[in-house]
MARBA-3410 file (N, C-alpha, C, O; in Angstrom, 1 decimal):
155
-1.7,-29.3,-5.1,-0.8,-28.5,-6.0,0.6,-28.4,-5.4,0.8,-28.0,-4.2 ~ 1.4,-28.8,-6.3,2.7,-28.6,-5.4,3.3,-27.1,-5.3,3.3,-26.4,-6.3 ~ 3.9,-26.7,-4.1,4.6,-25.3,-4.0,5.2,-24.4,-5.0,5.3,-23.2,-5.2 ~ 5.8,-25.4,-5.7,6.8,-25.1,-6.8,5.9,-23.9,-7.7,6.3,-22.8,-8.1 ~ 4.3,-24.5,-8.2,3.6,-24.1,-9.1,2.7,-23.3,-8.4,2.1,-22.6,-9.2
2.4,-23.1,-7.1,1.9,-21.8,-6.0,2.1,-20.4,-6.6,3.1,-19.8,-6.2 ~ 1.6,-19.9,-7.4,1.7,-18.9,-7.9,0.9,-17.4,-7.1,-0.3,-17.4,-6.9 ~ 1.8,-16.3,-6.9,1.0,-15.2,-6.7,1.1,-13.5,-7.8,2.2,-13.4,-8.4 ~ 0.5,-12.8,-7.8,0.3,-11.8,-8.6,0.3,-10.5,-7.6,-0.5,-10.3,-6.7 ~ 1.5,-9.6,-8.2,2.1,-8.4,-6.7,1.7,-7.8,-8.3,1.6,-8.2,-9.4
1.4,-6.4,-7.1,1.4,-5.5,-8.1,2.7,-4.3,-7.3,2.6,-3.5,-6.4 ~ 3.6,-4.4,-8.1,4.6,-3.3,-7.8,4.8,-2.4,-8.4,4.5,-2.0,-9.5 ~ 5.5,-1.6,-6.9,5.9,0.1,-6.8,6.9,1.0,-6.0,7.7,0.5,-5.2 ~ 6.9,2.2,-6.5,8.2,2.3,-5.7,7.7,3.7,-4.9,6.8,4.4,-5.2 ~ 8.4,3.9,-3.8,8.8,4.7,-2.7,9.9,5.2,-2.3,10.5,4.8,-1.3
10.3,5.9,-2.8,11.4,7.1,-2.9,12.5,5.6,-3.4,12.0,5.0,-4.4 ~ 13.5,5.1,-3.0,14.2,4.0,-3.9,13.8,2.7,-3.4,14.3,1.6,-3.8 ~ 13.1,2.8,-2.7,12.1,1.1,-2.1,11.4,0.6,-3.3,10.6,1.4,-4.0 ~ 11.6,-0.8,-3.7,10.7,-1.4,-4.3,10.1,-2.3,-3.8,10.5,-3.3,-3.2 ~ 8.4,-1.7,-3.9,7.6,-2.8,-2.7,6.6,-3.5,-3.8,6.7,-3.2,-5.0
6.0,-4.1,-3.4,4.8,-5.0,-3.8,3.6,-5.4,-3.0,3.8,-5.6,-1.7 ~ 2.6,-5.7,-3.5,1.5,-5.8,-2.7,0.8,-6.8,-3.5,0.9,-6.9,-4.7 ~ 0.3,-7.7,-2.7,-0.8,-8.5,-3.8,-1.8,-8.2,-4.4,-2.6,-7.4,-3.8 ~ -1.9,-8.5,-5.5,-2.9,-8.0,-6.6,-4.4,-8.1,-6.1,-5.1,-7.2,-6.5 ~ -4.8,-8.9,-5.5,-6.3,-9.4,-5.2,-7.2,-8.4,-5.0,-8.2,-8.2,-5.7
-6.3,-7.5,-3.5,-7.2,-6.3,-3.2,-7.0,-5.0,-3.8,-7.6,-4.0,-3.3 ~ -6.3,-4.8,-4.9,-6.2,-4.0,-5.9,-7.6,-3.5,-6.3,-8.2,-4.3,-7.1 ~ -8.1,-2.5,-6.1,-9.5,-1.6,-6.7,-9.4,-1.5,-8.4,-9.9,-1.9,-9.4 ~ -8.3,-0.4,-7.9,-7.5,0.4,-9.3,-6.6,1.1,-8.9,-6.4,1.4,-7.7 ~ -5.8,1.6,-10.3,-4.5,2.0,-10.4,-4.3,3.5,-11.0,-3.6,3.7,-12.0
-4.7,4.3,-10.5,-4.7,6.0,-10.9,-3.6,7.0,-10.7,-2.7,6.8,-9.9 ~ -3.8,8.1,-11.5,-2.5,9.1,-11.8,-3.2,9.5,-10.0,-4.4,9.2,-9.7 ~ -2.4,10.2,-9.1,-2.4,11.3,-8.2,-3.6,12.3,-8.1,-3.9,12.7,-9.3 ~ -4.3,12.9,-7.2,-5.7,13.9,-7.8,-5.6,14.2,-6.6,-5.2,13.5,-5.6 ~ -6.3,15.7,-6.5,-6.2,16.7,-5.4,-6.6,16.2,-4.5,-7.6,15.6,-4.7
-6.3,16.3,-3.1,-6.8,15.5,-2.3,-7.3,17.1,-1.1,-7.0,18.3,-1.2 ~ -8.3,16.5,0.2,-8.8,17.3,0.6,-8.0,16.9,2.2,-8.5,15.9,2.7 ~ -7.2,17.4,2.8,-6.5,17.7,4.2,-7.5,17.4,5.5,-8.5,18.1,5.7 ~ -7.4,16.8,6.0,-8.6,16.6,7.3,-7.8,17.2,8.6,-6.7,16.6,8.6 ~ -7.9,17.9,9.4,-7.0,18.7,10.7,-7.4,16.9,11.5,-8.2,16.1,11.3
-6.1,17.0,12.4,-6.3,16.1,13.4,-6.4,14.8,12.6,-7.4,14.4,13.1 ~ -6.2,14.2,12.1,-5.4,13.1,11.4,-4.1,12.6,11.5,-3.1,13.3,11.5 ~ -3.9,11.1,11.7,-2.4,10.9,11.9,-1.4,11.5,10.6,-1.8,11.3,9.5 ~ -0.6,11.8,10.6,0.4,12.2,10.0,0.0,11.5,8.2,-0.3,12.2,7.2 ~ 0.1,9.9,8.4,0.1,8.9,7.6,-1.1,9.1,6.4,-1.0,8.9,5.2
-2.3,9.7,7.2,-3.4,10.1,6.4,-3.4,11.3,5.9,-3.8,12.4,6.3 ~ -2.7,10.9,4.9,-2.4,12.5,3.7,-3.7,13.3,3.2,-3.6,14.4,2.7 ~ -5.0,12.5,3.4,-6.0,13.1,3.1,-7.3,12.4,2.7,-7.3,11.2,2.9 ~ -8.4,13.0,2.3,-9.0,12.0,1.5,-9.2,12.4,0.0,-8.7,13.5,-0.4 ~ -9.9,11.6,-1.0,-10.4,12.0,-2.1,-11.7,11.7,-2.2,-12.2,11.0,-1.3
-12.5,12.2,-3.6,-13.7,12.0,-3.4,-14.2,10.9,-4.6,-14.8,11.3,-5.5 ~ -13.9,9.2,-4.6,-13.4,8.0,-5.6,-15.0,8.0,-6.4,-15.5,7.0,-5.8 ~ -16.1,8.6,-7.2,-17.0,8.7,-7.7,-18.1,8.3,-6.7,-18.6,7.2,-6.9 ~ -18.4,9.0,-5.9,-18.9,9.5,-4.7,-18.7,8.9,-3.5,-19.4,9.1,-2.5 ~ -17.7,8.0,-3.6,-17.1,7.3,-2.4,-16.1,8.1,-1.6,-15.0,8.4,-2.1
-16.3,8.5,-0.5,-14.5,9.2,0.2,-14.2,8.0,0.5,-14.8,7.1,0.9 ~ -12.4,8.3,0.2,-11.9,7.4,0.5,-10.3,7.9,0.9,-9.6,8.6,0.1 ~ -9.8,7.4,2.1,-8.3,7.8,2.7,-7.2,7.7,1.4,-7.1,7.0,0.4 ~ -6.5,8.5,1.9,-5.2,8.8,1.0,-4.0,8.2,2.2,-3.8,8.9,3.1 ~ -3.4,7.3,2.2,-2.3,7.0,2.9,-1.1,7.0,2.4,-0.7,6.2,1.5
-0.5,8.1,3.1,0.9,8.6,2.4,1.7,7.4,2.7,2.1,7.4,3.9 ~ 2.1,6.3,2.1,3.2,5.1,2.1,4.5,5.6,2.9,5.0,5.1,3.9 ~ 5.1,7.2,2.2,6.4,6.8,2.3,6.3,7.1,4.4,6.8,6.3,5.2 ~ 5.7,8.0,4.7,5.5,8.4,6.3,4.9,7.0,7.3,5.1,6.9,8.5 ~ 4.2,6.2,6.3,3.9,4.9,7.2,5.1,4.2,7.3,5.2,3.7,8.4
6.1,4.0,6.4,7.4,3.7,6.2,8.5,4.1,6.9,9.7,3.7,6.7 ~ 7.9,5.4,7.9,9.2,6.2,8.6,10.0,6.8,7.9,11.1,7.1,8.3 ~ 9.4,7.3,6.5,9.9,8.0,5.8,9.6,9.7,5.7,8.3,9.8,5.7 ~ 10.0,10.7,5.6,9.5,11.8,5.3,8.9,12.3,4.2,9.4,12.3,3.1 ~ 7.6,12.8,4.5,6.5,13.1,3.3,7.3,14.2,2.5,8.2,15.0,2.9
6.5,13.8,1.0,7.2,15.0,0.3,6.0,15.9,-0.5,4.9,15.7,0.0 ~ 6.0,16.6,-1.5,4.7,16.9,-2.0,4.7,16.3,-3.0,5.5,15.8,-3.8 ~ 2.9,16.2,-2.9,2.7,15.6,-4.6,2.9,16.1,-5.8,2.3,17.1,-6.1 ~ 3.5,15.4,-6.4,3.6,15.5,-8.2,2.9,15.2,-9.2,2.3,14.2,-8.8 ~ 2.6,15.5,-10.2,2.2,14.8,-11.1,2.3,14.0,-11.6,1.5,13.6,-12.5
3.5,13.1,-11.1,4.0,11.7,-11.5,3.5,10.5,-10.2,3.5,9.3,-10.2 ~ 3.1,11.2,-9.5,2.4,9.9,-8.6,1.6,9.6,-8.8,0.9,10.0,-9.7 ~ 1.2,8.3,-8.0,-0.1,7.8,-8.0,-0.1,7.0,-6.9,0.7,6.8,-6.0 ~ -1.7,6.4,-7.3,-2.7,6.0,-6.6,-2.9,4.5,-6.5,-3.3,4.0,-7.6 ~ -2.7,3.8,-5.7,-3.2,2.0,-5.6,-4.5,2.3,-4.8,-4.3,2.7,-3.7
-5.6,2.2,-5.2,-6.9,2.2,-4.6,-6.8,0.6,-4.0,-6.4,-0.2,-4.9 ~ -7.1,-0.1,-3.1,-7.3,-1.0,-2.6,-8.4,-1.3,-1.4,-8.9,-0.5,-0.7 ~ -8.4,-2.7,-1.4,-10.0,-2.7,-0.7,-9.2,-3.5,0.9,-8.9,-4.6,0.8 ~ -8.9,-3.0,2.1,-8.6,-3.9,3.1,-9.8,-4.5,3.4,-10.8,-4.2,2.8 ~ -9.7,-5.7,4.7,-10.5,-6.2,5.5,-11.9,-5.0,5.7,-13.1,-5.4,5.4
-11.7,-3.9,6.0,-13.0,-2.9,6.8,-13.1,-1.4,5.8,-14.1,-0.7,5.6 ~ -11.9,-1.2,5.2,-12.2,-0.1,4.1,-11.3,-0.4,2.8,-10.5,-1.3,2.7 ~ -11.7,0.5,1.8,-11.3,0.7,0.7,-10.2,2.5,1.2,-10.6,3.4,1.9 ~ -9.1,2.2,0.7,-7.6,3.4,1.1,-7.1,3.3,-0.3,-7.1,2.3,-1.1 ~ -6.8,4.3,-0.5,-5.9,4.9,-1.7,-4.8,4.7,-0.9,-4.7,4.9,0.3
-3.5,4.1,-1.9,-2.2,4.6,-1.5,-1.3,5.3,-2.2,-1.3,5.4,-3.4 ~ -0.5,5.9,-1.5,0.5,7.1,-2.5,1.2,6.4,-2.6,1.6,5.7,-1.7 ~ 1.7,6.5,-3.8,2.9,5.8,-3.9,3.9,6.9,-5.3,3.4,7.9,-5.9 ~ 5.4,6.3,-5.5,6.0,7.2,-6.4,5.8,6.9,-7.5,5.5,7.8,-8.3 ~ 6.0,5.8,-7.8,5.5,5.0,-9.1,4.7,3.6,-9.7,5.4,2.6,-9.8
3.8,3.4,-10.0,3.6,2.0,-10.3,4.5,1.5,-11.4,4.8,2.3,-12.4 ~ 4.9,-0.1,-11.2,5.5,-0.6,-11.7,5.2,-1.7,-13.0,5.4,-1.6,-14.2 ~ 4.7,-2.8,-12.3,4.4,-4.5,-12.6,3.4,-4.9,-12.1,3.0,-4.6,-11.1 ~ 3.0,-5.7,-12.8,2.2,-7.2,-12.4,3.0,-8.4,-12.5,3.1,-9.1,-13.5 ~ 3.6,-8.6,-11.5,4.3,-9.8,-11.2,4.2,-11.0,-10.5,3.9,-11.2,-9.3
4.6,-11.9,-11.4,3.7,-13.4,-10.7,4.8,-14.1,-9.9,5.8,-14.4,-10.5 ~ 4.8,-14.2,-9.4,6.0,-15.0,-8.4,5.8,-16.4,-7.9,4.8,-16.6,-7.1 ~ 6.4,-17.4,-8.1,6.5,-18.5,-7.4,6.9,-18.6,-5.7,7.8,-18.0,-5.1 ~ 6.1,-19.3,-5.2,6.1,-19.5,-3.7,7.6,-19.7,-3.1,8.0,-19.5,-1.9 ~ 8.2,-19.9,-3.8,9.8,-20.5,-3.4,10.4,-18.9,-3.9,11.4,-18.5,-3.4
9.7,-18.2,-4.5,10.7,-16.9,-5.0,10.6,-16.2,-3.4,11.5,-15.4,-3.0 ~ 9.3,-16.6,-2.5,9.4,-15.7,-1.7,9.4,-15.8,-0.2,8.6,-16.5,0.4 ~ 10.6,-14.9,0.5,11.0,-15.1,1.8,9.9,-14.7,2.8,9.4,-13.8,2.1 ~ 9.3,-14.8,3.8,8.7,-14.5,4.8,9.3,-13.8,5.4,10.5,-13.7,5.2 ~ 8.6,-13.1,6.4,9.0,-11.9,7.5,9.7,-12.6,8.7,10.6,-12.1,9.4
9.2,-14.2,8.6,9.9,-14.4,10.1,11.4,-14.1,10.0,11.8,-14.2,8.8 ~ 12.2,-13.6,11.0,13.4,-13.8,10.8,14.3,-12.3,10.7,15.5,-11.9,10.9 ~ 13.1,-11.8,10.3,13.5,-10.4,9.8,13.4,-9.3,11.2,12.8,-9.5,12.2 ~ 14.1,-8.2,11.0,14.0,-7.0,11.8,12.9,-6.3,11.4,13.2,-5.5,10.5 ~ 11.3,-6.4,11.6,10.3,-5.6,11.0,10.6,-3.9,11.5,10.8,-3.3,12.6
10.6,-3.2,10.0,10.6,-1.6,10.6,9.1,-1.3,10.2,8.7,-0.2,10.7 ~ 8.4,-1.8,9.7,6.7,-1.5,9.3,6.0,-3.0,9.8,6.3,-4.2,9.9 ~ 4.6,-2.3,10.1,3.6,-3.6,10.7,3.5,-4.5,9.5,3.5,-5.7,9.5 ~ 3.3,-3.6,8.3,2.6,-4.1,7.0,3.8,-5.2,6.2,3.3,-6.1,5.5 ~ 5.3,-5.1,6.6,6.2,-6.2,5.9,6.2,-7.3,6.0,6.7,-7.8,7.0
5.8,-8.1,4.8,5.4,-9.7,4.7,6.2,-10.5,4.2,5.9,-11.7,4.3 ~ 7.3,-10.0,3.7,8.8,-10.5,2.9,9.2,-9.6,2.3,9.1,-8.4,2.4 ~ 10.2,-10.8,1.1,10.9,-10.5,0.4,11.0,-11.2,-0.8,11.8,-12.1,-0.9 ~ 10.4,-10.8,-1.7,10.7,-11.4,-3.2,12.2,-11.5,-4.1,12.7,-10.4,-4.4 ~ 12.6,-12.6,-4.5,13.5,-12.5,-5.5,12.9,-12.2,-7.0,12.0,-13.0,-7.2
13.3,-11.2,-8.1,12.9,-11.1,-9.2,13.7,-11.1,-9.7,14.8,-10.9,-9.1 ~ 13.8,-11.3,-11.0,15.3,-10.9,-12.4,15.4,-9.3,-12.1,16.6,-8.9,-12.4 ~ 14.5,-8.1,-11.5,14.7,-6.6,-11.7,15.1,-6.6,-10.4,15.4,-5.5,-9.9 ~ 15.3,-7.9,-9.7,15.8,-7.6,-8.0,15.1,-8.0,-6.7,14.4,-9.0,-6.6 ~ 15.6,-6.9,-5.6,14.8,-7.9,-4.5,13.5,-6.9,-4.4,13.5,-5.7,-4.6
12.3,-7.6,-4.1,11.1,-6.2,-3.9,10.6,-6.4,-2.5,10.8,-7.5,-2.0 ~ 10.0,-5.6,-1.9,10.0,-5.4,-0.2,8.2,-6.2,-0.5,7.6,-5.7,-1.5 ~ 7.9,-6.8,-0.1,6.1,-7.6,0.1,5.2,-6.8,1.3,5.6,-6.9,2.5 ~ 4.0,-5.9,0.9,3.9,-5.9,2.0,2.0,-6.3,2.4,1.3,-6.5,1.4 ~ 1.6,-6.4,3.5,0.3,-6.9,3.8,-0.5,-6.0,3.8,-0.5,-5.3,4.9
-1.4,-5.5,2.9,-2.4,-4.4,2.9,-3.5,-4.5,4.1,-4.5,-3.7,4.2 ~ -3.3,-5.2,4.7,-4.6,-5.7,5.8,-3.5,-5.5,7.0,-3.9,-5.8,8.1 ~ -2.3,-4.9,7.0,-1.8,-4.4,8.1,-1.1,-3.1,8.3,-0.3,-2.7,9.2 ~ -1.7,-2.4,6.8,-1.2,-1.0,7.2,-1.5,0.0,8.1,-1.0,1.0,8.6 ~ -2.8,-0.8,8.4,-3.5,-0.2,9.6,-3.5,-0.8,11.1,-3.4,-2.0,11.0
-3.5,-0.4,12.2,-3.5,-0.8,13.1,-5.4,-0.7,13.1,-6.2,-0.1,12.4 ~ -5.7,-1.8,14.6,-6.9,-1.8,14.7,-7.5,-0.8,14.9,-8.4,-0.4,14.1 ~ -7.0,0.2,16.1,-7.1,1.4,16.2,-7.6,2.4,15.1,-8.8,2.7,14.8 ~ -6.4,2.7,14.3,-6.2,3.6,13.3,-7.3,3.0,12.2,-7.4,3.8,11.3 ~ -8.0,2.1,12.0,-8.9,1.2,11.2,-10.1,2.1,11.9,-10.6,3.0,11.3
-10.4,1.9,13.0,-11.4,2.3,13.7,-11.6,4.2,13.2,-12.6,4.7,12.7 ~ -9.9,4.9,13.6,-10.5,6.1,13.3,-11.3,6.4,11.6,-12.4,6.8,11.1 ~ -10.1,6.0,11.1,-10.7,6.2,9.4,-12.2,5.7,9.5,-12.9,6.3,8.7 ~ -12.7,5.0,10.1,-13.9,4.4,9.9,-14.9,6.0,10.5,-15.9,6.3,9.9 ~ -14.7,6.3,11.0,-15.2,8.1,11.5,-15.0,8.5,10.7,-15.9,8.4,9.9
-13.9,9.3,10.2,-13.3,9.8,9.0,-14.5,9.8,8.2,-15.4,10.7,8.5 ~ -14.5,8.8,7.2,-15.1,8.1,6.0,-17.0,8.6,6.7,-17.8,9.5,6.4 ~ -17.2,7.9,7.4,-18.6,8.2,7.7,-18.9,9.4,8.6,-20.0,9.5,9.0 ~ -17.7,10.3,8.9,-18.2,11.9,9.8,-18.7,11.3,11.0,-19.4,12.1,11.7 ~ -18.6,9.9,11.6,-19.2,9.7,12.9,-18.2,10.2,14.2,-18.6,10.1,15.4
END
């Protein structure tokens, strides 16, 4: 298949005025915001857990993984439920956006770039603009993979 016709499917969102995207694949589901339960001794990033129909599952505050400062939740947020490599994590995010299909040529890679997050995988060109790409399988460090994995099972 030639590149030209390499098609991928982001699903975008935004973060205080960041427009990011993630690939659609490991998308669970897409929910309004819901009370979440505080765990003491947690990195910053993990805003909490919820309880996904009898699954716990991490709440990862986007904008503080981002080096951004957390804010409280609204009733206008939400939730990207997603499945990484070793867990299933909710993400906070400000708003969902699109399902957007992008051609291979629309999109820039990370090489080259000043990474300020582990997780940044490019840069897409769209008609609504440029959208930040990022890798759901690297929001986490191995480490931090490991703790959540306690977390989630109380081990």
């Amino acid at each position: 298949m030639s590149g030209s016709r390499v098609r991928s499917d982001l699903v975008t969102f935004d973060v205080d005025e960041l427009r990011c995207a993630i690939d659609a694949g490991p998308v669970v589901e897409m929910m309004r915001a819901v009370a979440l339960r505080r765990i003491p001794g947690q990195p910053e990033f993990v805003a909490g857990v919820i309880d996904l129909r009898g699954a716990i599952v991490p709440v990862l505050d986007v904008r503080m993984r981002f080096g951004r400062p957390s804010k409280e939740m609204v009733l206008s947020h939400r939730f990207i439920v997603i499945k990484t490599r070793a867990h299933t994590v909710a993400l906070w995010v400000d708003a969902i956006r699109d399902l957007v299909s992008l051609r291979a040529e629309d999109l820039t890679r990370r090489e080259g770039f000043v990474l300020g997050t582990r997780s940044f995988a490019g840069v897409a060109r769209t008609p609504a603009g440029l959208i930040m790409i990022h890798d759901p399988d690297d929001f986490l460090s191995e480490s931090e993979s490991e703790a959540l994995a306690s977390l989630v099972t109380g081990t």
